[in-house]
C-alpha positions in Angstrom: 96.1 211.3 -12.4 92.8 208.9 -11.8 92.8 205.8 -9.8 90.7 203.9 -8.2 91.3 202.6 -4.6 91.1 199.2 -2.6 90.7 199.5 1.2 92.1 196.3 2.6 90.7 194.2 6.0 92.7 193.9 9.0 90.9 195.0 12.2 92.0 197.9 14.1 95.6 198.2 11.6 93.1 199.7 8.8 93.7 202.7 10.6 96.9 202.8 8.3 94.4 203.4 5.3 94.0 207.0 6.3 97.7 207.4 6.2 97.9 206.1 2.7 94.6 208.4 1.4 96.2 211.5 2.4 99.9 211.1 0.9 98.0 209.4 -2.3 96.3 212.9 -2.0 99.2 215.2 -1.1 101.1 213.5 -4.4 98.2 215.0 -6.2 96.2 211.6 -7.4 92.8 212.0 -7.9 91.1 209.1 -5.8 87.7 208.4 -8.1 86.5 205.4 -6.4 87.3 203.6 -3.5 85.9 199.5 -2.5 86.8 197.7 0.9 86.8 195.1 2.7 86.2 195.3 6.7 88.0 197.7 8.1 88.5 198.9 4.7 84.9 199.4 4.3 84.3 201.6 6.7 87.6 203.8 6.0 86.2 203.9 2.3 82.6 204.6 3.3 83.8 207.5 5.2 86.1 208.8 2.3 83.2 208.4 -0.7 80.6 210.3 1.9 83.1 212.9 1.4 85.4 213.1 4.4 89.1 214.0 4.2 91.7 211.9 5.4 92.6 214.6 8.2 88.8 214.5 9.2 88.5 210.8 8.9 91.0 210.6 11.5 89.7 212.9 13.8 86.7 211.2 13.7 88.6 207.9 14.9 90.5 209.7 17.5 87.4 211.0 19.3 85.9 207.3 19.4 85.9 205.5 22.4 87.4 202.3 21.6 86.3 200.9 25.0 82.2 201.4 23.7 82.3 199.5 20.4 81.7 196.2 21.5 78.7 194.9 23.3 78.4 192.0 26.6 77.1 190.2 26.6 75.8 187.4 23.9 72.6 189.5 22.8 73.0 190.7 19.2 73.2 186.6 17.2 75.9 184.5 17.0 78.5 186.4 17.8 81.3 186.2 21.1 80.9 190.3 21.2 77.9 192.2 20.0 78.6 195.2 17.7 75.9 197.6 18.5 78.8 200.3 19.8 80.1 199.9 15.9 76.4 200.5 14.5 75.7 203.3 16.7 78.9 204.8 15.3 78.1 204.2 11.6 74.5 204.9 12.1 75.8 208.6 13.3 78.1 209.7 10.7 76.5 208.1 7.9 72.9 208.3 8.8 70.6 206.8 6.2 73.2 207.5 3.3 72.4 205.1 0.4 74.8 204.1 -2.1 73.8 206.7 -5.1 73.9 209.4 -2.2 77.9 209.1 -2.3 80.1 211.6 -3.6 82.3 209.0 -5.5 81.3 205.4 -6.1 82.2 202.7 -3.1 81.4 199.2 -2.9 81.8 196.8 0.3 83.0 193.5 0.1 81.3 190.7 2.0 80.8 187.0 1.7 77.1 185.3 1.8 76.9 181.9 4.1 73.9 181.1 2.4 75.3 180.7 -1.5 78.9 180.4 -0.3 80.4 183.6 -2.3 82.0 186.8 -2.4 79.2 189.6 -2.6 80.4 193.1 -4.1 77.5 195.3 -2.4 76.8 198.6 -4.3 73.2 199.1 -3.6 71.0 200.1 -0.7 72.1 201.9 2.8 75.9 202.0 3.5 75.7 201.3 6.7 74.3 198.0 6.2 76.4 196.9 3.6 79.3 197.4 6.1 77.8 195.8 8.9 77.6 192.7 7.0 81.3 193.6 5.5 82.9 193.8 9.3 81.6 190.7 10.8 84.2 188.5 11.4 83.1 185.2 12.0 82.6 183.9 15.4 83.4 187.1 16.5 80.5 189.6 15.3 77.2 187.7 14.5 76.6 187.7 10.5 74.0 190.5 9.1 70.9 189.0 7.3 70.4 191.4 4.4 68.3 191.1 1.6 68.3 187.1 2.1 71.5 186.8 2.6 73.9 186.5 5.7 76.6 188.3 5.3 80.7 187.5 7.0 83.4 189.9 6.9 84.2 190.1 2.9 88.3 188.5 4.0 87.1 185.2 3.9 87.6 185.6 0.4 88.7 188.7 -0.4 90.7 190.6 2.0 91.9 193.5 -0.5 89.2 193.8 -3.0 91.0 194.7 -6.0 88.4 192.9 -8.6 85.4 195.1 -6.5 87.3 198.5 -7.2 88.3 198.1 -10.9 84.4 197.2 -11.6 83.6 200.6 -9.9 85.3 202.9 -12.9 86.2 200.7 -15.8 89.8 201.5 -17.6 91.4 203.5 -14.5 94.1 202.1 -12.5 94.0 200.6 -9.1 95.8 200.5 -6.2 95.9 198.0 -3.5 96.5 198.4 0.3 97.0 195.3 2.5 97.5 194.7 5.5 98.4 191.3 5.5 101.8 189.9 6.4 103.3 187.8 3.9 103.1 184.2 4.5 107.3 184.2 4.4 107.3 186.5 7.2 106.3 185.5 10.6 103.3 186.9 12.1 103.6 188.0 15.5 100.9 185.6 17.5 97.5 186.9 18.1 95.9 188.0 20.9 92.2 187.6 21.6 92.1 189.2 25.0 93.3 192.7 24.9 90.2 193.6 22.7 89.4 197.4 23.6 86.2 196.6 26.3 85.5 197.5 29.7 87.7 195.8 32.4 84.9 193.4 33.6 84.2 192.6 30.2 88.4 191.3 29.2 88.7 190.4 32.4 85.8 187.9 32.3 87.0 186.7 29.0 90.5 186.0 30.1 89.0 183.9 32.5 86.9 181.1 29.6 87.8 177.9 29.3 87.5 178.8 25.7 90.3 180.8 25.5 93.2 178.9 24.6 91.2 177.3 21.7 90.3 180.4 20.5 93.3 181.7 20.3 94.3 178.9 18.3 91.0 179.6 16.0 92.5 183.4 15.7 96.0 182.4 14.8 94.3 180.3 12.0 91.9 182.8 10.5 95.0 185.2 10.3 97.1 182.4 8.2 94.3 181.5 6.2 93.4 185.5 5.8 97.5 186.0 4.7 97.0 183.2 2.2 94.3 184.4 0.8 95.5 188.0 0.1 98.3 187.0 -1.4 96.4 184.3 -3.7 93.8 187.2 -4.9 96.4 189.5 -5.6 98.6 187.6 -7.6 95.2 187.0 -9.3 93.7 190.7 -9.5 97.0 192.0 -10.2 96.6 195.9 -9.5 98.9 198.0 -10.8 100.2 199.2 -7.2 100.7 197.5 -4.1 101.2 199.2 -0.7 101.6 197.4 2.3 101.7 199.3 5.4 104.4 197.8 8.5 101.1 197.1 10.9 102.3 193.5 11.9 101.9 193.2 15.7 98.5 194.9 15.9 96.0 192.2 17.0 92.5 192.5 15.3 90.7 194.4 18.0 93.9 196.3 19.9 93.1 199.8 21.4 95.5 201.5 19.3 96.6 205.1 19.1 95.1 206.0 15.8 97.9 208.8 14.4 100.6 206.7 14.6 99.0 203.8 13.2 97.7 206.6 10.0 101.6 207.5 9.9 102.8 203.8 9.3 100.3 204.2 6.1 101.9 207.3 5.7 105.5 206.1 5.2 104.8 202.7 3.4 103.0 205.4 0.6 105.9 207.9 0.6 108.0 205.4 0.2 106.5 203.8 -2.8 105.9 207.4 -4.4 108.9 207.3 -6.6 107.7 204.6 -9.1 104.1 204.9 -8.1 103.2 207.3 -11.2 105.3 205.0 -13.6 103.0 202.1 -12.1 100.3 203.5 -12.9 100.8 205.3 -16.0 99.2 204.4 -19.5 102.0 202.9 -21.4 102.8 200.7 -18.0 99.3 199.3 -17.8 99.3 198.4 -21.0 102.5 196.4 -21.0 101.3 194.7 -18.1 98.3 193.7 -19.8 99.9 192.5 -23.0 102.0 189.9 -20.7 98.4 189.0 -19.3 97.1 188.1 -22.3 100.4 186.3 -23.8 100.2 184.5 -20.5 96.9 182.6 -21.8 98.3 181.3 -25.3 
């Protein structure tokens, strides 16, 4: 069976994504598109240029997570430079332009200068991400094309309306790794990024710290809200939700067993996952859709 996929943001738990591609794989679904957000972005870049799940993770594994982010201020407005990240995009995508993918991908992002959600499906992936990744006040923005880009979450952390414009009339399923706002969310922590020593342990030591630890725990609500809003809204036909709570935004992490959490939370949706997203299902659920609006 066709679907198309959407790669949700979450920092270091997207890892989780490559989990879910390979049992989505395994159950014998025939992934035809793939957007994201983030994290997602770069998970679903990788997987449209044509890498498996099992190589996509490789790749990760061999990554020093210590390297990715730059000290100090030099790259914008941004507490950590990402020219670690770029250098690792830059290398296993090269100069790979949208129309040079194997299946179509878009990357979510959100424009500071006309205050939307920008669905970018044009021009070299590895800038579409950059502007896709930078979380704000974190990662400075990316001026592209006249625009400056934020991390697509802002208003769109699982882009479901991005991946159903990909390949019309196919169904989509969602991955988020969002919390729901019920649930508790185990406080963030802005000082174990994955840097050098000098580099945490000078952080540790701003006066800034407390507040921004404040600012973190706020982004994350508002990031929760927001997923849940644009999924009730989007409404894909499947929803899987990997257990990542716990994993900060920028943890060192030990990649397989954050890919086997995505892993489980797909097996165990597999039982109703083909009725979900069979023919006569989608079209029940859009005949409620459209009662809905009389």
């Amino acid at each position: 069976m066709d679907v198309v996929i959407a790669l949700g943001g979450g920092g270091t738990r997207g890892t989780a994504h490559i989990g879910v591609l390979r049992v989505l794989e395994e159950a014998g679904l025939v992934i035809r598109a793939v957007s994201g957000t983030s994290i997602g972005a770069v998970v679903g870049a990788l997987y449209a240029f044509g890498r498996s799940p099992d190589e996509i993770e490789q790749i990760f594994s061999a990554v020093d997570q210590t390297k990715l982010y730059g000290w100090p201020l030099s790259e914008g407005p941004g507490l950590l430079g990402i020219r670690g990240i770029q250098d690792f995009l830059e290398k296993q995508l090269r100069d790979t332009c949208f129309q040079d993918l194997k299946i179509p991908f878009a990357a979510v992002a959100v424009d500071l200068n006309s205050n939307r959600e920008i669905i970018l499906e044009r021009g070299r992936v590895v800038d579409a991400i950059l502007g896709s990744i930078a979380v704000p006040g974190l990662f400075p923005p990316k001026e592209l094309d006249g625009m400056r880009l934020i991390d697509g979450g802002a208003l769109d952390p699982v882009p479901v309306r991005a991946a159903r414009g990909l390949v019309r009339g196919l169904p989509v399923i969602a991955v988020t790794l969002m919390e729901p706002l019920q649930k508790p969310a185990v406080p963030i922590s802005i000082v174990s990024f994955p840097v050098s020593s000098p580099i945490a342990v000078q952080f540790a030591r701003m006066n800034i710290t407390q507040a921004l630890r404040v600012f973190a725990d706020a982004v994350d609500i508002g990031a929760r809200q927001m997923a849940e809003l644009r999924l009730a809204i989007d409404e894909p036909e499947l929803i899987i939700q990997p257990e990542v709570n716990g994993i900060n935004l920028l943890d060192k992490i030990n990649i397989k067993e954050i890919s086997k959490q995505g892993e489980n939370a797909t097996r165990a949706v597999l039982p109703g996952l083909l009725n979900s997203v069979s023919f006569p299902t989608r079209l029940k659920r859009q005949i409620r859709k459209v009662l809905r609006q009389f």
